[in-house]
C-alpha positions as CSV (number, residue, x, y, z in Angstrom):
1,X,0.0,0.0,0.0
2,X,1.1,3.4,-1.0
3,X,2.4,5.8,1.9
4,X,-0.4,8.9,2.3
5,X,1.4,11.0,0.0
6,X,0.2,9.3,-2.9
7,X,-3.3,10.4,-2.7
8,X,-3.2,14.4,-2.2
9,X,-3.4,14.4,-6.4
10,X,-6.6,12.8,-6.8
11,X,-8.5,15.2,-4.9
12,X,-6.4,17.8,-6.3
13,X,-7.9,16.6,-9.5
14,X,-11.1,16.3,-8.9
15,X,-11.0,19.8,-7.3
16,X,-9.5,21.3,-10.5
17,X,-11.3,19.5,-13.0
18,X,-15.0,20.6,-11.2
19,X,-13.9,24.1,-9.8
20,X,-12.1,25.3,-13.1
21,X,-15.1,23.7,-15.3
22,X,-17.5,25.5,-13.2
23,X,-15.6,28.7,-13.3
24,X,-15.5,28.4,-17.3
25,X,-18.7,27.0,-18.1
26,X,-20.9,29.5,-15.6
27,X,-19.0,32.7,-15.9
28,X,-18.2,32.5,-19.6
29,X,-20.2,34.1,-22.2
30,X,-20.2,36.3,-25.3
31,X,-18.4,39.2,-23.9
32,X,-16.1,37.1,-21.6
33,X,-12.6,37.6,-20.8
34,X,-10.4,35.2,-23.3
35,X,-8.4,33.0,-20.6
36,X,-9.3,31.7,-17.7
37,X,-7.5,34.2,-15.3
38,X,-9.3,36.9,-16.4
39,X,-12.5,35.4,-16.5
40,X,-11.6,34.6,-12.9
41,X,-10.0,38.5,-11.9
42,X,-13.2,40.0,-13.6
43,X,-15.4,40.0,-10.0
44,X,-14.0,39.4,-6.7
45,X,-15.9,36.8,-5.3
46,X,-14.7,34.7,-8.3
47,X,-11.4,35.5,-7.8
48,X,-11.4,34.2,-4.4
49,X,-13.0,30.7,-5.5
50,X,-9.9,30.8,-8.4
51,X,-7.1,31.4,-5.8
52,X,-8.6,28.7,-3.2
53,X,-8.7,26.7,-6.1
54,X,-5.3,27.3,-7.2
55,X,-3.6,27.0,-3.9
56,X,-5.4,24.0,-2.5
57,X,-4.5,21.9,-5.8
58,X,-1.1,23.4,-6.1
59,X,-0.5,22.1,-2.5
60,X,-2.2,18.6,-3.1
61,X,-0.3,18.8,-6.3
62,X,3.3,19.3,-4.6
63,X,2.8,16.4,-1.8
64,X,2.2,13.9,-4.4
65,X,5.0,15.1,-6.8
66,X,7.2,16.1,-3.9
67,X,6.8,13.0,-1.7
68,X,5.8,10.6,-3.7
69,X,6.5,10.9,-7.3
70,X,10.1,12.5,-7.1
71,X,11.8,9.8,-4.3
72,X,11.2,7.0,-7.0
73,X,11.3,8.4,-10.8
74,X,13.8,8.4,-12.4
75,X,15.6,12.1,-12.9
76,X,15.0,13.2,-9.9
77,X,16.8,16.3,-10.3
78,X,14.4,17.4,-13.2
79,X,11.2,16.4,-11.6
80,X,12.0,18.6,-8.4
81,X,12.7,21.4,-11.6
82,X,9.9,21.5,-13.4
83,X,7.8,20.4,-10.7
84,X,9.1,23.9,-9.2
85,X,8.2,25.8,-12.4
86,X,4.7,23.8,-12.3
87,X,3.5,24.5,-8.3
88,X,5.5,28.1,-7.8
89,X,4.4,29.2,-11.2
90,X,0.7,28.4,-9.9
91,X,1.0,29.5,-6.2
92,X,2.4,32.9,-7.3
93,X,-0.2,33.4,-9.9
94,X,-2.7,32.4,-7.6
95,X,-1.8,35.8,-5.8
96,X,-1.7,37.9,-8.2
97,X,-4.8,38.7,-10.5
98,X,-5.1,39.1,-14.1
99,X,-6.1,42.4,-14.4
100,X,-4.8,45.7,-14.7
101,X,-1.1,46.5,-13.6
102,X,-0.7,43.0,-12.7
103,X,-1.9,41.2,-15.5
104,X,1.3,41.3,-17.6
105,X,3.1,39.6,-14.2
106,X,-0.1,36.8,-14.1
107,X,0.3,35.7,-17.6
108,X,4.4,35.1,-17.2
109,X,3.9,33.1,-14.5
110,X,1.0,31.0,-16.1
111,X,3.6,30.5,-18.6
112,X,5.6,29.4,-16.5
113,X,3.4,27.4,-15.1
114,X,2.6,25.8,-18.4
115,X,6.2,24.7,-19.0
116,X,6.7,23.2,-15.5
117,X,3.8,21.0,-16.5
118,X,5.2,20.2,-20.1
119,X,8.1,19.6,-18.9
120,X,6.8,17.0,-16.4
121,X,5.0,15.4,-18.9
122,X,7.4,15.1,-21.4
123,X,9.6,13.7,-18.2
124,X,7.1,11.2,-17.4
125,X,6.8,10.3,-21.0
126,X,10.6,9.1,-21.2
127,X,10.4,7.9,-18.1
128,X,7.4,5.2,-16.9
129,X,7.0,1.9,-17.1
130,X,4.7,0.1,-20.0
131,X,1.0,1.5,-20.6
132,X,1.9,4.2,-18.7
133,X,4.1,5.0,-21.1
134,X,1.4,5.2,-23.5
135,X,-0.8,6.9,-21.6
136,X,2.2,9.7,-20.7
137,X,3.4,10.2,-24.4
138,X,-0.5,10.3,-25.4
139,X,-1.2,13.3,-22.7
140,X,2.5,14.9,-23.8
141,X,1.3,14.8,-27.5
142,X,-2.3,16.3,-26.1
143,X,-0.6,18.7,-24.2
144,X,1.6,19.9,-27.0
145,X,-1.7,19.8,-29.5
146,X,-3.6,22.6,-26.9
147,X,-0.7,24.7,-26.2
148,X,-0.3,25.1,-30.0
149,X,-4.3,25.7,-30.5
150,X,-4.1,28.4,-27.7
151,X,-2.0,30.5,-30.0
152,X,-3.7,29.3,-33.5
153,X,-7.3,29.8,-32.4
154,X,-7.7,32.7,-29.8
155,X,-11.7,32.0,-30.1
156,X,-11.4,29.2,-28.9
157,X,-8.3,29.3,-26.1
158,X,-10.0,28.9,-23.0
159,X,-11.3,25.6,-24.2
160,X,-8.0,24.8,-24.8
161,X,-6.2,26.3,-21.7
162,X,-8.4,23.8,-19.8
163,X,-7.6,21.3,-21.5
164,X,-4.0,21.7,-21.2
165,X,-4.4,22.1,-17.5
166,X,-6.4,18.8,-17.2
167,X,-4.1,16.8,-19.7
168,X,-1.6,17.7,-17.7
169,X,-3.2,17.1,-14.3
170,X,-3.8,13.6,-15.8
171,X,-0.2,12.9,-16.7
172,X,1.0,13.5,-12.9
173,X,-2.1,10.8,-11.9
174,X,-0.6,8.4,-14.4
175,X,2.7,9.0,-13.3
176,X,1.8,8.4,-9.2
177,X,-0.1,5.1,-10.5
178,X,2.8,3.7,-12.7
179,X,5.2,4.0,-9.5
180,X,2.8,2.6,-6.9
């Protein structure tokens, strides 16, 4: 049986998959903000459900990848890297909205954010075991796919912002179950 540390990233993915869907699918709408940030940084009450969102996963997030995932991959030194880029990226932009003076500062560390989690997934993709494998070079290659359609099709990009998140939310899941 897995030591407690394994678990923190399945709640921290069901939070983020329901509270960021929620945020997207109720507060969007014709006239909406094009990413999810400053969907989230247009009221204040929404703001505070994004941050709580943000920190709470980015902590489940960094116990799993931290104590878990990290002690018994491969690379070590590069998971605690991007994993870094992934969970401060997040935690800092948690803090600081995007909108106004600020929003500038939010979107580099959302990018920043986003490469921690490539990073990690293309990590994971060179470095589990069997179908998990698979299933990591299959959320890399997804990954990769929404990142490029959030520059291509601007329309479209919070769609695929989440869509990044969540593939890449996925690949740290697949990564704690292939080392279990």
């Amino acid at each position: 049986m897995p030591n407690w540390t394994f678990y923190p990233v399945f709640i921290g993915t069901i939070i983020s998959v329901i509270g960021l869907s929620r945020i997207a699918l109720m507060e969007s709408g014709n006239n909406a903000p094009n990413t999810l940030s400053e969907l989230a940084a247009a009221e204040d009450a929404l703001l505070g459900r994004f941050r709580n969102i943000l920190i709470i996963c980015g902590v489940l997030f960094a116990i799993t990848l931290f104590g878990f995932i990290a002690p018994q991959v491969g690379h070590v030194a590069f998971v605690l890297f991007f994993g870094i880029l992934m969970i401060g990226g997040e935690l800092l932009a948690s803090v600081i909205p995007a909108r106004g003076n600020t929003a500038g500062t939010h979107l580099f560390l959302s990018k920043i954010m986003a490469i921690g989690m490539l990073g990690l997934g293309i990590l994971f993709s060179v470095s589990l075991p069997g179908v998990f494998l698979v299933l990591a070079v299959t959320l890399t290659i997804a990954m990769i796919a929404f990142g490029l359609l959030t520059l291509l099709d601007k329309k479209h990009y919070l769609v695929y912002e989440l869509a990044f998140i969540f593939a890449s939310h996925f690949s740290v899941v697949v990564a704690a179950l292939a080392l279990k």
